[in-house]
GUMARDREN-75263 format. One record per residue (C-alpha): x, z, y; residue in one letter. Coordinates in steps of 0.5 Angstrom, whole numbers, padded with zeros to 4 digits, always signed. Layout:
# GUMARDREN-75263
XZYA...
***
This chain:
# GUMARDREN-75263
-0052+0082+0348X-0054+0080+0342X-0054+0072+0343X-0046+0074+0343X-0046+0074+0336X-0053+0069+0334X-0047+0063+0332X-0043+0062+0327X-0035+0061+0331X-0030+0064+0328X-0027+0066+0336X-0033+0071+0335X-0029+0075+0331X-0026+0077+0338X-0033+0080+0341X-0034+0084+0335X-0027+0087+0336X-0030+0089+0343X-0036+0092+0341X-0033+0096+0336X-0028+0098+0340X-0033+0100+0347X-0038+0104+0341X-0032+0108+0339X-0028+0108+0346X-0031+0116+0347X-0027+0117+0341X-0021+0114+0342X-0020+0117+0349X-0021+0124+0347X-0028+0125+0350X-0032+0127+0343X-0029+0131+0339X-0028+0131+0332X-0033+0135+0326X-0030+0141+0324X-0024+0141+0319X-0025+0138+0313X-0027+0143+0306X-0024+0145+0300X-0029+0141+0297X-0028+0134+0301X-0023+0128+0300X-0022+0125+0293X-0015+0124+0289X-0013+0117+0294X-0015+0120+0300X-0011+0126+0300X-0005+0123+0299X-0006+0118+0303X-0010+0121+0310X-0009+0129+0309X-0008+0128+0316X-0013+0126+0319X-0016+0132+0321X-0010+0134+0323X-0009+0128+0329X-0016+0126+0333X-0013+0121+0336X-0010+0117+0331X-0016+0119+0327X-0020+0116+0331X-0017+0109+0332X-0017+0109+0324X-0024+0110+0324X-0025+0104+0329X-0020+0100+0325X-0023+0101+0318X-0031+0099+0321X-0028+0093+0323X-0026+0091+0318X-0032+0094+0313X-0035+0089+0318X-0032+0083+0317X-0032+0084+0309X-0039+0085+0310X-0041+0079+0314X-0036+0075+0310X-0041+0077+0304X-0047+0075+0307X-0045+0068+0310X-0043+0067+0303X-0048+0068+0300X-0053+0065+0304X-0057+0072+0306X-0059+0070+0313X-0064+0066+0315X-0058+0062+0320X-0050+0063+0319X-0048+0068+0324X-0044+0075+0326X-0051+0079+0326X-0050+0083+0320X-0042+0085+0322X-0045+0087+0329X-0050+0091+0327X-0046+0094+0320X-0041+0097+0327X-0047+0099+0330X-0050+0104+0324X-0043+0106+0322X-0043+0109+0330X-0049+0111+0330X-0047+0118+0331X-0041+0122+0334X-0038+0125+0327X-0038+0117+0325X-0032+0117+0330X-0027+0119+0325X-0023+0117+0319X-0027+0121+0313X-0027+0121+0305X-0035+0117+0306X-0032+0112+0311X-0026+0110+0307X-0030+0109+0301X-0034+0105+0304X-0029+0100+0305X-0030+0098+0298X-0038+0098+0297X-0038+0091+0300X-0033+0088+0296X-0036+0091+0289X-0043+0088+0292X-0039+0081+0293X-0037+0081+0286X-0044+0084+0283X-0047+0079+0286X-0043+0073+0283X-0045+0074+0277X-0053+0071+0278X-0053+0065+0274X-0046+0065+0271X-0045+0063+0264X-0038+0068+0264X-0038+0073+0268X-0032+0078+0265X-0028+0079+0271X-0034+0079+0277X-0037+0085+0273X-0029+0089+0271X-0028+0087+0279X-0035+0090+0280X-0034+0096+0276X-0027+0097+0278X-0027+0097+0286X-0034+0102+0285X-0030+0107+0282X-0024+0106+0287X-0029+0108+0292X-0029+0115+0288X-0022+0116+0288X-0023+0116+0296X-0030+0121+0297X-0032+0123+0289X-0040+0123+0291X-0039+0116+0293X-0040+0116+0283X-0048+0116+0284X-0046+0108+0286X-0043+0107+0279X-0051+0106+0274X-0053+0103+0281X-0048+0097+0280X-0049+0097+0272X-0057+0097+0273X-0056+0091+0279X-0053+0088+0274X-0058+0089+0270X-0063+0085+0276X-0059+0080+0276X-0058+0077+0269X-0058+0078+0262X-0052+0084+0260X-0050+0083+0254X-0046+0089+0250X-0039+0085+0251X-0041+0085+0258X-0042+0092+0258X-0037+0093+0254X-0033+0090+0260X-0036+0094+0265X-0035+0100+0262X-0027+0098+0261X-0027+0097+0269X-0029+0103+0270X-0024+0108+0266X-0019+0103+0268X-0017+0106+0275X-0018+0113+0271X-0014+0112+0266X-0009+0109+0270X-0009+0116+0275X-0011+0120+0269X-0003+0118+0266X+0000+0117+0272X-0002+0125+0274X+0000+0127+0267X+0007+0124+0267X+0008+0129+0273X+0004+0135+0270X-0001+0135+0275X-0007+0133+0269X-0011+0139+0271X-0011+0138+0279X-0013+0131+0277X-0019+0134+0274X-0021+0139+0279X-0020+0135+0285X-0023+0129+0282X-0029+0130+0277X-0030+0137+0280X-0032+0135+0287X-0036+0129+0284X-0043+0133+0283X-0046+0139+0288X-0053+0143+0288X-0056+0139+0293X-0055+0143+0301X-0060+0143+0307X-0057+0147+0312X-0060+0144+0318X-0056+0146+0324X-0057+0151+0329X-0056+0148+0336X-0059+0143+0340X-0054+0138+0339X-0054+0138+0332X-0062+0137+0331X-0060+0131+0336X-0056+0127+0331X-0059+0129+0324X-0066+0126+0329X-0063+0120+0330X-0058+0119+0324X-0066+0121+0320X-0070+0116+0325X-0065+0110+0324X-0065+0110+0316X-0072+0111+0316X-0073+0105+0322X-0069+0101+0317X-0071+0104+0310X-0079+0102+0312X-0077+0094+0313X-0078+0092+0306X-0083+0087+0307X-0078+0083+0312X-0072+0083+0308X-0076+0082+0301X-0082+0078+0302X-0082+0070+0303X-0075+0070+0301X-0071+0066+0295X-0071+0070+0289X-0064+0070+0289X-0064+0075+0296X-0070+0079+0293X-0066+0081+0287X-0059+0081+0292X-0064+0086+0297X-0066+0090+0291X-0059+0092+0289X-0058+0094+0297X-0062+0098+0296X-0061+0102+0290X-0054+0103+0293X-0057+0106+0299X-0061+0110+0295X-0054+0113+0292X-0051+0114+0298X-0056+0119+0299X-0056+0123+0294X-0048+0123+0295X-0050+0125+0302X-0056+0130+0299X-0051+0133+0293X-0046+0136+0297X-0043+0143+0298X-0045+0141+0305X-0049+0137+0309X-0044+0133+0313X-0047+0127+0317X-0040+0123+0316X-0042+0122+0309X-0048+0118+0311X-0042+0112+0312X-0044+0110+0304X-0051+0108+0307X-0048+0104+0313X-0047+0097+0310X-0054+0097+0306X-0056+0098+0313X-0052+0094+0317X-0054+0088+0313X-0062+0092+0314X-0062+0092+0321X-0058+0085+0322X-0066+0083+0319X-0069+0087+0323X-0066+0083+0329X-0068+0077+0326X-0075+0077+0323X-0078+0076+0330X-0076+0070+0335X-0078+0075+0341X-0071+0075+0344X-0072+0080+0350X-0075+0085+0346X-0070+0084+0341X-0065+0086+0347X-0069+0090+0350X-0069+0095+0343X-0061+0094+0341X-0059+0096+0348X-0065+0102+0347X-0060+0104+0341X-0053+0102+0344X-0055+0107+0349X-0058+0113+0345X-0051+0112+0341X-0047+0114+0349X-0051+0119+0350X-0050+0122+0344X-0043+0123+0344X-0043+0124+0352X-0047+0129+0351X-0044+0136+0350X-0041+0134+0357X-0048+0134+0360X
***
């Protein structure tokens, strides 16, 4: 299956949208069942206004969900190809990015985190354009603008913020006028919400539905069935898998890709803290974590020319991730 996404044609696009759509079939034909109902403390300022009903309507939450994965997808992909992070141009970061982001039954719905996701990669594409520029003003106020709009949709998803002013940093010299651009694109957004809330005399909701729900006390609330430790299990061994490849990704690369690596990293590592410092520990907001490890996983398969047991290990994994959504039926 694998060999199917090892090129570079543009009429790959369709297999992907078939492996997307065969990873959440169970959901969209109402085999799996959604998470429990979302929160007080869940959803940010955009994403109550434009999904409040998606725990309302499985279905179409479900067919949201694949619809957003694809295309995360595709930018994610877009994003490797053009910056060369692959030893070879092909649609294995995209594919691999679809099978992390399904990884476990409550990845199947549309949430704050999934949302969200959608504009890490393209914060990534424009923080990685600025290494080697002379001028670089509008990737960094692009950069800073779409990590806060992420905000808007899941509040936690604010730990990428220092991490994308510290990837900066990586990758050249930032001087005080830059700075100074970031920080404009990162109040930008705000101010705009901040005004347009105030003109209807709802300031004090933008306050608490934004700036309250941005920081928690960490929550370890393990589950208590069986089928809870199942998915945190493999949700924990999957990051760990890709997490414990920093050699693969890092070493033996340009200098270029090292620093691109790093920053993937420490995205991750906000991911998890907006995950860990939550009201809840809810495995749906690991979706922040899923395009670093797509593009980690996408190396994995790639670091060893052993093609059979490269197939061998992804249908593995293809099939755990059934068995995990089947499994309430068995």
């Amino acid at each position: 299956m694998l060999s199917l996404f090892r090129n570079n044609q543009s009429t790959t696009v369709f297999l992907l949208a078939i492996y997307t759509i065969c990873l959440h079939l169970p959901a969209l034909l109402g085999w799996v069942q959604p998470p429990e109902k979302l929160g007080e403390g869940d959803g940010g300022l955009l994403y109550q206004t434009f999904f409040g009903w998606a725990d309302k309507n499985a279905a179409l939450s479900a067919i949201m969900a694949a619809a957003f994965v694809y295309v995360q997808a595709l930018l994610i992909n877009r994003m490797a190809d053009f910056y060369r992070m692959m030893e070879d141009r092909n649609w294995l970061p995209g594919a691999m990015y679809v099978l992390a982001a399904s990884c476990v039954p409550d990845l199947l719905f549309l949430s704050p985190a999934m949302v969200a996701a959608t504009f890490i990669p393209l914060a990534l594409q424009r923080i990685f354009s600025v290494y080697r520029q002379t001028q670089a003003y509008g990737a960094i106020f692009d950069g800073a603008f779409w990590t806060v709009l992420a905000v808007f949709f899941h509040p936690p998803a604010l730990w990428c913020v220092p991490m994308a002013y510290l990837g900066l940093f990586s990758l050249r010299s930032f001087s005080t006028r830059e700075q100074i651009v970031f920080m404009t694109g990162v109040l930008t957004p705000v101010v705009l919400a901040l005004t347009g809330y105030f003109w209807f005399n709802l300031a004090d909701s933008f306050l608490s539905m934004q700036l309250g729900r941005c920081l928690f006390w960490p929550s370890f609330s393990l589950p208590d069935n069986l089928y809870g430790t199942l998915k945190i299990s493999f949700a924990g061994l999957f990051l760990i898998a890709c997490l414990l490849g920093f050699n693969i990704y890092y070493y033996k690369r340009l200098i270029q890709i090292q620093k691109y690596v790093t920053i993937l990293y420490w995205f991750c590592f906000a991911g998890l803290l907006a995950t860990i410092f939550q009201f809840d520990l809810r495995l749906e907001s690991l979706m922040l974590v899923m395009p670093t490890m797509g593009i980690f996983l996408a190396y994995l398969f790639q670091s060893t020319r052993n093609t059979p047991l490269l197939e061998l290990f992804h249908l593995t994994l293809f099939i755990v991730v059934f068995l995990l959504q089947f499994f309430p039926k068995f």
